[in-house]
N, C-alpha and C positions, 0 to 999 in steps of 0.2 A: 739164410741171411736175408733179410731184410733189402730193398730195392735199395740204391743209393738216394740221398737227397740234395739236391742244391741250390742251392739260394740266390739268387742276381740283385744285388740291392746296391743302395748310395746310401751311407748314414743320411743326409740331408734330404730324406724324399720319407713316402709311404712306406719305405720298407722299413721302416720303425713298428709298423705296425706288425707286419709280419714277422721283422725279428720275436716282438714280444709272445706269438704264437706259436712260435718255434719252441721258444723256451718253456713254454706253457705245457708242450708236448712232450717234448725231455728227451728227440730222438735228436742221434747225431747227423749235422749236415757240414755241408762243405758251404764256402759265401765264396761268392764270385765279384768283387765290386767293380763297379764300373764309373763313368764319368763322362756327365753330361755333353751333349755333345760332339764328342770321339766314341769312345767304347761302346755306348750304349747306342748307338747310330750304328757302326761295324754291322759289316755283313754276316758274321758270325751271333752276334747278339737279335740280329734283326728277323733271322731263321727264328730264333725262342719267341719274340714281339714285336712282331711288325712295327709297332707303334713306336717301339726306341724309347720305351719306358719303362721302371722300374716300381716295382718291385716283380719277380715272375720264381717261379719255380718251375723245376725240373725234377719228377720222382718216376726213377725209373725210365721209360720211354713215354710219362704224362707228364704235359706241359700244361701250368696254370699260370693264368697274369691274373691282375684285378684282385687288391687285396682284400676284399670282403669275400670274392670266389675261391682264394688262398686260404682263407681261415675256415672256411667251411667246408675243404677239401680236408685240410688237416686235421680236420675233427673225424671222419669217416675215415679216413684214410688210417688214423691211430685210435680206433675204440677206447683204447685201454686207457688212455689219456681221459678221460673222461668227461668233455668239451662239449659237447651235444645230449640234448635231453633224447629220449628213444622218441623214435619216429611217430607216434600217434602223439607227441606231447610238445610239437616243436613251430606252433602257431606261431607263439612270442618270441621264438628264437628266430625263426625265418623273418617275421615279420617288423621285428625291429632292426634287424641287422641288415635288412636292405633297407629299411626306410634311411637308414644312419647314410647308408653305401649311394643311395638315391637321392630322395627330395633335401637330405641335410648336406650333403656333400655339394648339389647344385646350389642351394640357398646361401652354402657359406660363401662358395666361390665367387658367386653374383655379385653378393653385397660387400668381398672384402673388393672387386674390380669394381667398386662405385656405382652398380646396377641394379636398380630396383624395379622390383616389374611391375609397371604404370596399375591402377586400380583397377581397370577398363579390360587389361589382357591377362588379369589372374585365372581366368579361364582356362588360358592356354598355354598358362606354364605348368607342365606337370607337378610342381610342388606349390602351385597356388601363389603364397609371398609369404618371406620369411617370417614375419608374424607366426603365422599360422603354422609354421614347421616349428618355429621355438614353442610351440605350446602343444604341438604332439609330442614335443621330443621328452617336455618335462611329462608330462602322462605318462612316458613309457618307463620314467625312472622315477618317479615319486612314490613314496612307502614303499620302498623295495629296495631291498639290498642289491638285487641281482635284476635283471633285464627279462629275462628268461623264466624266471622260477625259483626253483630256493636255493640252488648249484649255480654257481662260475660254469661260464660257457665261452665258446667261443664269438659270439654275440657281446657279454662284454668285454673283450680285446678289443673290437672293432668299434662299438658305441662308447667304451669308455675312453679308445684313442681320441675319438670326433670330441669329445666333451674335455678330454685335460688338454688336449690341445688349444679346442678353442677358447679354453677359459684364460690358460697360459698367455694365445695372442689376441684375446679379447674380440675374436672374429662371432665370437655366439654371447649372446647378452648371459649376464653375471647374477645366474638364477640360483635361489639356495637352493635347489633339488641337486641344479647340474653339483654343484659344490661338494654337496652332500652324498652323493651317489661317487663323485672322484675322489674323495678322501677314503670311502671303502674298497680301492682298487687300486691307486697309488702305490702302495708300500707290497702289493705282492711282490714275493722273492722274482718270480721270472720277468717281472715287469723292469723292476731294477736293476736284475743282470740283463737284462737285453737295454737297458738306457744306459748302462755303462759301458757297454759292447759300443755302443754307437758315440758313445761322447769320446771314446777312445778313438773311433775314426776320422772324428773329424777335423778337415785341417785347420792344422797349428796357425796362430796369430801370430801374425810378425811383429 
């Protein structure tokens, strides 16, 4: 038998992203959810992530947090899933899938907290200024179906999370590439069933 697996996430966080990689994997886990705050604060949760953040997994006696480090665990961790290009073939997969996890993650956060990094100190932001990230980011998805190569990866889980999401909340400027590249990844099956898993969670409007 196979290690057990389980999941610590909040529908309302990053662990959307992880959900969808799970699914993408097709192995059974357990979800453990928790709640901002209380549970995910607990000294029981804070053993798995110091940080009292979500989304993390547990396989086996391996703990992973950090969901671009989660997807990329999953992919190695389930071969057979077929997520990862073989090792001498995973420039593009490595390197867009941090770049998305890195300079696009800080670039988004910056600029939806009202932060733009003066012109003077783009030196010294490791992603320069968002500019300059919106326009690596379409480079890495224009004329290409896939991020990585001619196969669905686990690269785009994570870069296509950062792109429908920010198109959704308007956080990454409204490029026909990003468009174009989300409408080829949208309608996968596991993507669906992991957005229904989550809209199912979320609480009820009074």
């Amino acid at each position: 038998m196979s290690a057990p697996l389980t999941f610590y996430t909040n529908p309302m966080s990053r662990g959307q992203i992880v959900r969808w990689m799970l699914e993408e994997v097709g192995q059974p886990y357990e979800q453990v959810l928790l709640d901002y705050g209380t549970t995910m604060k607990a000294p029981e949760y804070l053993a798995i992530n110091p940080m009292g953040k979500v989304p993390a997994i547990k396989h086996g006696d391996t703990v992973v947090t950090e969901a671009a480090a989660i997807c990329t665990y999953l992919a190695d961790a389930f071969p057979e899933a077929g997520l990862a290009p073989a090792p001498m073939e995973r420039g593009d997969y490595y390197r867009w899938l941090y770049f998305a996890s890195g300079p696009v993650e800080a670039a988004v956060t910056n600029k939806s907290l009202g932060f733009d990094v003066p012109a003077d100190k783009s030196m010294s932001a490791g992603y320069g200024n968002f500019g300059a990230v919106m326009d690596a980011l379409e480079i890495a998805v224009s004329g290409k179906r896939y991020v990585a190569g001619d196969t669905f990866s686990a690269a785009d889980v994570y870069v296509g999370s950062q792109i429908g999401w920010g198109l959704m909340f308007k956080s990454i400027e409204q490029r026909p590439a990003f468009e174009l590249y989300w409408d080829g990844l949208k309608d996968r099956p596991a993507y669906l069933k992991a957005k229904d898993i989550d809209m199912a969670l979320m609480p009820k409007q009074s």
